[in-house]
N, C-alpha and C positions, 0 to 999 in steps of 0.2 A: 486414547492416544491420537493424535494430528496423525489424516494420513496424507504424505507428499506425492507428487507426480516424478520428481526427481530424488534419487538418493545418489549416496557416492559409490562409482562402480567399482566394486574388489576387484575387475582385471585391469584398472588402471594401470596403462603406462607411459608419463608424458610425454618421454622420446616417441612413441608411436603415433599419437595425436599429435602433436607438431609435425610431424613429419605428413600426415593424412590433408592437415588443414595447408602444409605450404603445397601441396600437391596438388591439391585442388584450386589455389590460386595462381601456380605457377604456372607462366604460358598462355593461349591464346585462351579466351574465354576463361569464365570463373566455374567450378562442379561447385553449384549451392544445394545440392540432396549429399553430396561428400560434407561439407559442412553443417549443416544441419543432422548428418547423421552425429558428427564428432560432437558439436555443442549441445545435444540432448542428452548425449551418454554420459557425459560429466556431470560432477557437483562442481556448485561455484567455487570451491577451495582447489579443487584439481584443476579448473583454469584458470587460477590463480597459478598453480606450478607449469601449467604449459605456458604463459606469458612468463615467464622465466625461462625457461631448457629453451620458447621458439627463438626469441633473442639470442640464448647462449647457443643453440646450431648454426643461425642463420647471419645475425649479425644484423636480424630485421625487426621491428615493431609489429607484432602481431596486432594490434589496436588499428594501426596505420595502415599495413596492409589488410586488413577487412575494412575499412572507409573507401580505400581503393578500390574496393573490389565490388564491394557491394552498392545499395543503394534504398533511398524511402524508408518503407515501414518494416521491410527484411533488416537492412543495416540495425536500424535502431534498436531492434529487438537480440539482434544477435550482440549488440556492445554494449546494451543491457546486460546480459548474461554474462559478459564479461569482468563487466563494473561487480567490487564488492558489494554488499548488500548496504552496505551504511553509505561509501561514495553516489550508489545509484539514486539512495532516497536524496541525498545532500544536494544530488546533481536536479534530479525533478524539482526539489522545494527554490531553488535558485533560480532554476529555469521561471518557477509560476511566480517568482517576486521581482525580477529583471526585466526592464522591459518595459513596455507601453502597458498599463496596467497592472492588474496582479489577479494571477489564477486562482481563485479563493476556495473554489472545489478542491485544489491537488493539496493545499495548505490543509484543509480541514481533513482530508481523508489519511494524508502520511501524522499529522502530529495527533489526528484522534486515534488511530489503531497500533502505533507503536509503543511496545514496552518502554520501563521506565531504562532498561538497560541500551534498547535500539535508540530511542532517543539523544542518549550519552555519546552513543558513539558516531549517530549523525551530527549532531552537533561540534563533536571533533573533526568529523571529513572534512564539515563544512569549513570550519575554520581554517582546514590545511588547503582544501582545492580553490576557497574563493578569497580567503585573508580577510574575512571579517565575520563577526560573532553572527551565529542565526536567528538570536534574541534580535539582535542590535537593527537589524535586517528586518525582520518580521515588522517592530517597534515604526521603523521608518516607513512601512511598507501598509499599514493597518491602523484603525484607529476606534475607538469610542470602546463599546462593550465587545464587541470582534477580538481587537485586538486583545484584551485583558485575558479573554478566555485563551489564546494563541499563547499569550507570556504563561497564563500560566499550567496547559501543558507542558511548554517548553524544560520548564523545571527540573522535567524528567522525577516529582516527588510523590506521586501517588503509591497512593499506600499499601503492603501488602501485610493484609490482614481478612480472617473469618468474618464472615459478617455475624455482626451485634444485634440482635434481634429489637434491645430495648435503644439502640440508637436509632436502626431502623425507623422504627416508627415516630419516636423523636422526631427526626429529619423527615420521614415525610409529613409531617404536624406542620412544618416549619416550613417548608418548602409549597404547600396548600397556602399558607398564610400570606408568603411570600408573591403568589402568584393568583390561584383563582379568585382567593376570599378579600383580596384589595381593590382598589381602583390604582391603576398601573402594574408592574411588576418591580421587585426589590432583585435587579440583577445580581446583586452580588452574592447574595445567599443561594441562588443557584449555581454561579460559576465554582464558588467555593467547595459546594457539596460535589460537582458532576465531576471538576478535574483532583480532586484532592482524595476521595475515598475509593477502596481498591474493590474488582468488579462484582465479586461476590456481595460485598455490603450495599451498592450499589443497587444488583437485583433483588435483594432485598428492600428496601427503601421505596423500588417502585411498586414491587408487589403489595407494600403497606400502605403506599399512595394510593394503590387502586381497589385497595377496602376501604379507605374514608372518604375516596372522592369517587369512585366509580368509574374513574378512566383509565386509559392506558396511559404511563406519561410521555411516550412519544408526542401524544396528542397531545397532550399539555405543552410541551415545550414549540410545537408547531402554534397552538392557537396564541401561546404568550408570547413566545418573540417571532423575527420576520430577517430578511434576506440572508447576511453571511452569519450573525450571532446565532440564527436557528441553523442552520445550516450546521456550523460546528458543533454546538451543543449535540444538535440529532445526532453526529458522528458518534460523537462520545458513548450517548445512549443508547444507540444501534451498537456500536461494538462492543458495549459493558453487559448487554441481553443478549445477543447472538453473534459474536465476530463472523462465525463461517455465514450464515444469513447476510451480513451484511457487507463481503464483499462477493458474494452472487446476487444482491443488489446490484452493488456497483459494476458488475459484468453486464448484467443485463441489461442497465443503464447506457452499458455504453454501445451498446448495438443495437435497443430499441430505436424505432423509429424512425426518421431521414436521416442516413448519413450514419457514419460513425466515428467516436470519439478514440483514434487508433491510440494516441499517447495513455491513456487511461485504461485500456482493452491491455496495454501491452504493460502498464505498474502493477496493472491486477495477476497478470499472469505469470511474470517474472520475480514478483516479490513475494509470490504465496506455493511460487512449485516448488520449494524446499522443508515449507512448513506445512501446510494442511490444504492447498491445491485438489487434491483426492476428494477432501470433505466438501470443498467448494462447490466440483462439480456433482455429488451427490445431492446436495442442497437445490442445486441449481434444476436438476432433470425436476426433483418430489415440485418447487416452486411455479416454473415457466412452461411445464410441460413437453420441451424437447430435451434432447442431451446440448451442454455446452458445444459439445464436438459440430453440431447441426448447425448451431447459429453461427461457430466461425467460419462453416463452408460456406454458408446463406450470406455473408455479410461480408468475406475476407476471398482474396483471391492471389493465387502464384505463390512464390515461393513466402509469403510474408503470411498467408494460409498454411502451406507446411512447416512454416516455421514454428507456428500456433499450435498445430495439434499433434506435431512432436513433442512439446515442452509440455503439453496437459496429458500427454499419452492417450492417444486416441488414435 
């Protein structure tokens, strides 16, 4: 079983959290360790019901007043946690498609790792918070082999099914064919296979790839294609052989090196503390050698650091 950072607290009580969170902002200066205590003790469904009772106490927008209140990488992270889990991804995919360019990392990482059912219902956010389709969106926003693989995640139709041993190997027959054993690659015989069959058949397929070819097909799909179409695919592959691996990647990723990527630091941390966050950072210590907890002190700082290793429990 997933183990999360966040669960729902049985001593839930909204009138008291409302009443904690208007407390803390009410008057001079802001108590952001009072907030931060209240928004890690909750599950996002329960602040879901405080965004109702603080409204119905106060006659105030709780959303509004923490933009008020707060600030930078602390606000965003706390109205993260706020946002439903399907409004939050709707809200990131909108943000990387709007705009001078297009985020093509946050695109490939939210439609490669969400289920067929999270999919459905970002899809629906989308459509309510922005008033247009996130296919429609994507389409305008992507093009060539990129885009094809993007539409068809989008789908939401991968399959769920045991993996078939004699397709297995079928498809990775086909898939060799398709890529090492030609002069070019046959895109679409991979996009067909990577976004249409469900994960278990999947690791299958590559396990059977790398009895007749002798690779990992990670590698494969780095050495066949290049910038955003490897890019997505990898996602895919990466999350269909190890999802928890693959977003302690993407943690790591986002605090290696010069700088850090906070918007990405904080989809990782906020979209996986309800689900398997716990596994993440066990992944993370056996992979990189410290604890996650180490890299967001080494890397993050003030209240947007305790906001960090309140929500991974650390």
């Amino acid at each position: 079983m997933p183990t999360p950072t966040i669960v729902s607290n049985p001593g839930f009580n909204a009138e008291e959290e409302s009443q904690a969170l208007r407390k803390a902002m009410k008057g001079l200066g802001t108590d952001e360790k009072a907030i931060i205590a209240s928004v890690s003790r909750m599950a996002n469904a329960q602040r879901q019901e405080v965004i109702v009772v603080y409204k119905t106490m106060y006659g105030r927008d709780l959303i509004d007043d923490l933009k008020s209140e707060l600030g930078g990488d602390f606000e965003d992270t706390v109205i993260a946690l706020f946002l439903k889990p399907a409004d939050f991804d709707a809200t990131c995919l909108h943000k990387a498609i709007s705009g001078l360019g297009t985020k093509d990392k946050v695109l490939c990482e939210i439609m490669a790792s969400r289920t067929n059912a999270e999919i459905n219902a970002i899809k629906a956010s989308y459509k309510k918070l922005f008033k247009n389709e996130l296919e429609k969106d994507i389409i305008g926003d992507t093009s060539g082999d990129y885009k094809r693989i993007l539409v068809s995640l989008c789908q939401a139709a991968r399959e769920d099914k045991p993996a078939d041993q004699a397709l297995a190997a079928a498809e990775a027959r086909k898939l060799l064919e398709a890529g090492e054993k030609q002069f070019g690659t046959d895109e679409a015989v991979f996009n067909t296979i990577i976004a249409l069959r469900s994960y278990p058949q999947l690791q299958a397929t590559f396990r059977e790839y790398k009895k007749i070819s002798g690779k990992e097909f990670l590698i494969v799909i780095q050495n066949e294609f290049s910038g955003n179409v490897q890019d997505g695919l990898s996602s895919v592959v990466m999350v269909a052989s190890d999802p928890v691996m693959y977003f302690a990647h993407l943690l790591h990723k986002s605090m290696a090196g010069a700088g850090t990527d906070e918007d990405r630091l904080i989809r990782v941390v906020v979209s996986r503390a309800e689900i398997d966050l716990g596994d993440i950072k066990t992944a993370f210590q056996q992979t990189y050698g410290k604890p996650l907890s180490q890299w967001i002190r080494d890397d993050c700082g003030g209240d947007f650091r305790r906001m960090l290793l309140a929500i991974t429990k650390e």
